[in-house]
C-alpha positions in Angstrom: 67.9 66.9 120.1 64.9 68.1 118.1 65.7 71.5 119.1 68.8 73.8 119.6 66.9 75.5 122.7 63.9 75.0 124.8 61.3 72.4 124.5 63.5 69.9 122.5 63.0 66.1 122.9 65.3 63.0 121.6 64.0 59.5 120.4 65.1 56.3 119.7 63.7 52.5 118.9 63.2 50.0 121.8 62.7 46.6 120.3 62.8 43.3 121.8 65.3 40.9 120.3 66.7 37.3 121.7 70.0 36.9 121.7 70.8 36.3 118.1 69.2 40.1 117.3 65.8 38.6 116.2 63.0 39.9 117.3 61.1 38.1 120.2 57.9 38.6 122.2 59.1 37.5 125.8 60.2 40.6 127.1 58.6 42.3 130.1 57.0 45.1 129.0 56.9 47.1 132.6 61.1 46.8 132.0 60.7 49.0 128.5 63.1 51.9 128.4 61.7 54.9 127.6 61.7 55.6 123.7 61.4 59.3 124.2 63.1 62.4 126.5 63.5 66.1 126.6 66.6 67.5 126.1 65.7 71.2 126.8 69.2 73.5 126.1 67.9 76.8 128.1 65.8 79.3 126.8 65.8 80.6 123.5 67.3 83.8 122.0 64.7 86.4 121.8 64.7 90.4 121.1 65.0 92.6 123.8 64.1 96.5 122.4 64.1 99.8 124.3 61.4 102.3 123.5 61.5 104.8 120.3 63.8 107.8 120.5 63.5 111.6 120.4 62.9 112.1 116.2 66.1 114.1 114.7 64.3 116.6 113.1 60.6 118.7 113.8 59.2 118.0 110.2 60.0 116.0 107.3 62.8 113.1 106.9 63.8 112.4 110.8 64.8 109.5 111.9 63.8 108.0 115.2 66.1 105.1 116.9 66.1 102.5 119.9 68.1 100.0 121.5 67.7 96.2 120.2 69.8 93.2 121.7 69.3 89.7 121.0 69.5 87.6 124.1 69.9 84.2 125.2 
């Protein structure tokens, strides 16, 4: 697959061949398998963040905080 999550797709080559693995112009082209396919996994990871904390201190050299998750 082209992609570990969402919106992947998968390939492969569809010839026509006779039966001695040459290639041949006879087959019925309606018949064809499909050369392509998505192969979607689920959604990808993303960051999920809470909003900005209370700062530690009223003036100078505070630090502020909030949650952050990744999720799938």
């Amino acid at each position: 697959c082209s992609s570990t999550c969402a919106g992947g797709f998968q390939r492969r080559v569809v010839v026509c061949q006779d039966e001695n693995g040459y290639t041949a112009n006879n087959c019925d082209e309606k018949s064809k398998p499909m050369e392509q396919r998505s192969c979607e996994s689920g959604p990808c990871p993303q960051w999920a963040y809470g909003n900005w904390g209370e700062c530690t201190k009223p003036c100078g050299a505070g630090t502020r905080t909030r949650l952050v998750v990744c999720q799938r």
